[in-house]
C-alpha positions as CSV (number, residue, x, y, z in Angstrom):
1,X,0.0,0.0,0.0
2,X,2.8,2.1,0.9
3,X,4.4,1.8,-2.8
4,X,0.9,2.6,-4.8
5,X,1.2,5.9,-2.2
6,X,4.2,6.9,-3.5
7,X,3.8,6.1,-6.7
8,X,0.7,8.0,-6.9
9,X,2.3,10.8,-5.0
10,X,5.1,11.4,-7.7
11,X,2.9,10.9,-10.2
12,X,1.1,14.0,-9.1
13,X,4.5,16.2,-8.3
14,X,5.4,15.3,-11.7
15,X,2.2,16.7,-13.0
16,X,2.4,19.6,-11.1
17,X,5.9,20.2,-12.2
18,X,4.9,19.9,-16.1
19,X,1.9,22.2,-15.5
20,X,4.4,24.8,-13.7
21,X,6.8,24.4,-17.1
22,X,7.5,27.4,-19.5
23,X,5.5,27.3,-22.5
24,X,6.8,30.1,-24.0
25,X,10.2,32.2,-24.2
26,X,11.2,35.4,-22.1
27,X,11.7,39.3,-23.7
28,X,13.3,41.4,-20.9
29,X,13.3,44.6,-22.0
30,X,16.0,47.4,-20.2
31,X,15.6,51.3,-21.0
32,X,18.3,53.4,-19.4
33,X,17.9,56.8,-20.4
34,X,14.2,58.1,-19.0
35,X,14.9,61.5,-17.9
36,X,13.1,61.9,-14.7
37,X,11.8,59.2,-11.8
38,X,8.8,61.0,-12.0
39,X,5.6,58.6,-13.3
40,X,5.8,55.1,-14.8
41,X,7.3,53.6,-17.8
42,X,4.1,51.9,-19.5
43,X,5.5,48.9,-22.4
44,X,3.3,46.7,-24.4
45,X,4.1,43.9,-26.5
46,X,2.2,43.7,-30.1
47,X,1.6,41.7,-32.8
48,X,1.1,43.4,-36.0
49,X,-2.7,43.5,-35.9
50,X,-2.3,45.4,-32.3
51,X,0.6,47.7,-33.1
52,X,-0.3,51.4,-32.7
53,X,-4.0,50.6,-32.1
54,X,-4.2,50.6,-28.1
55,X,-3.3,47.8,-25.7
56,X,-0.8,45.2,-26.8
57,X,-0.9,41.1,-26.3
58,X,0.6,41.6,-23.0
59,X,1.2,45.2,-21.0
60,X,3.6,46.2,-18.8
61,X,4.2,49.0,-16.3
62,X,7.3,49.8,-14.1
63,X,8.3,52.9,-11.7
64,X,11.8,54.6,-12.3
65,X,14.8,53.5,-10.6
66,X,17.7,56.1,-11.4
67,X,16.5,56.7,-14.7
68,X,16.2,52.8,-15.5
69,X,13.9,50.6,-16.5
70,X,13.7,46.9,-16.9
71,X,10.6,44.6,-17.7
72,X,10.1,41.3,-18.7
73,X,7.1,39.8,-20.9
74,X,6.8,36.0,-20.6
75,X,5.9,32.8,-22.0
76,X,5.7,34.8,-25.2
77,X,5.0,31.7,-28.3
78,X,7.4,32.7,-31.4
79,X,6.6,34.9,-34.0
80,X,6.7,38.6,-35.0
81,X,6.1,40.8,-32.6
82,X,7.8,44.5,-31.8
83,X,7.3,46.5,-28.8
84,X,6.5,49.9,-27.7
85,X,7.2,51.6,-24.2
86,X,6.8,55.5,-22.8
87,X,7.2,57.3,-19.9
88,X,3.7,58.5,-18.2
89,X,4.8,61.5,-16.4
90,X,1.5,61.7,-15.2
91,X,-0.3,58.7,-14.8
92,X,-2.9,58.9,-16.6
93,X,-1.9,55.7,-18.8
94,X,-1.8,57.1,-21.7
95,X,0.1,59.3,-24.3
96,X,-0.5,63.2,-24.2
97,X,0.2,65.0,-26.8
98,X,1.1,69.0,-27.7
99,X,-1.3,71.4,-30.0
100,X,1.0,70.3,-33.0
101,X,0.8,66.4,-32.7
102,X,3.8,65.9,-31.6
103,X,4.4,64.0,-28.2
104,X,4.9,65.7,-24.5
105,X,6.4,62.3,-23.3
106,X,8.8,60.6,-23.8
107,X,8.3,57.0,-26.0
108,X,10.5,54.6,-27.8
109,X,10.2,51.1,-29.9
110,X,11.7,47.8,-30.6
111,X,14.4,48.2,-33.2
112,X,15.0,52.0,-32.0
113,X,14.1,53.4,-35.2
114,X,13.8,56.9,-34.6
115,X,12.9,57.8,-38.4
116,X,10.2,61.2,-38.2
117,X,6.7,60.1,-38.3
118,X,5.1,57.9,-36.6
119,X,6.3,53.9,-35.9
120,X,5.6,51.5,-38.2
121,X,5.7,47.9,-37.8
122,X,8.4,47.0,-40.1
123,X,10.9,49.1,-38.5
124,X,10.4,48.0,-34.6
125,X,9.7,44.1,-35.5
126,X,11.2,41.1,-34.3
127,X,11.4,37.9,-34.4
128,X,11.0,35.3,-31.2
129,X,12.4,31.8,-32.0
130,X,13.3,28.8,-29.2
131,X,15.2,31.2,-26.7
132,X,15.1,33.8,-24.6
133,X,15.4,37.6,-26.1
134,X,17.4,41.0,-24.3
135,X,17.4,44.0,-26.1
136,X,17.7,47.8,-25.1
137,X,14.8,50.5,-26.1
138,X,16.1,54.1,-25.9
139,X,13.1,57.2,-25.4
């Protein structure tokens, strides 16, 4: 009786264990140059259907730390993706803008392209494959 216990007991820890497993890869994402500690640096991660339209396929949010920044999206599946991360200044999760269009805070992409107009797909995608991903965004 004592053996079918402990079988059936790592049976279950091995279940457990498979359910707790990654199923996808890591993006950690470090910015290093927001200019104040003021506010929160708001990042979402977007497919191309999402990109530029509102939230992403996964959001995240971090307070400033000596002008620093880093975040982490997981269990992200592969494919194309690109992300895009600014600093609220004022909380009020979202963008704000001046008379002319142009932005009062401070943004930047995947891919750092930093082209005039606004960010296009094709210049902040990239590609997730079988491992995990670093890379730096600068405002």
């Amino acid at each position: 009786m004592k053996t079918v216990a402990l079988a059936l007991s790592l049976f279950f820890v091995s279940i457990i264990a498979m359910a707790q497993e990654k199923t996808g890869i890591d993006i950690t994402i470090t910015i290093e140059n927001v200019t104040s500690n003021e506010g929160k640096v708001l990042a979402g991660l977007h497919t191309e259907e999402t990109f530029m339209k509102g939230q992403g396929i996964q959001n995240l949010q971090s307070s400033v730390e000596d002008g620093k920044v880093t975040l982490t999206f997981t269990n992200v599946a592969p494919g194309e993706y690109a992300i895009s991360a600014m600093h609220d200044t004022n909380g009020n999760n979202r963008m704000d803008f001046e008379s002319n269009g142009m932005p009062k805070e401070s943004y930047g992409m995947s891919g750092n392209d930093m082209t005039m107009g606004p960010p296009t797909f094709n210049g902040a995608k990239f590609t997730v494959g079988n491992e995990d991903l670093e890379m730096n965004i600068r405002f």
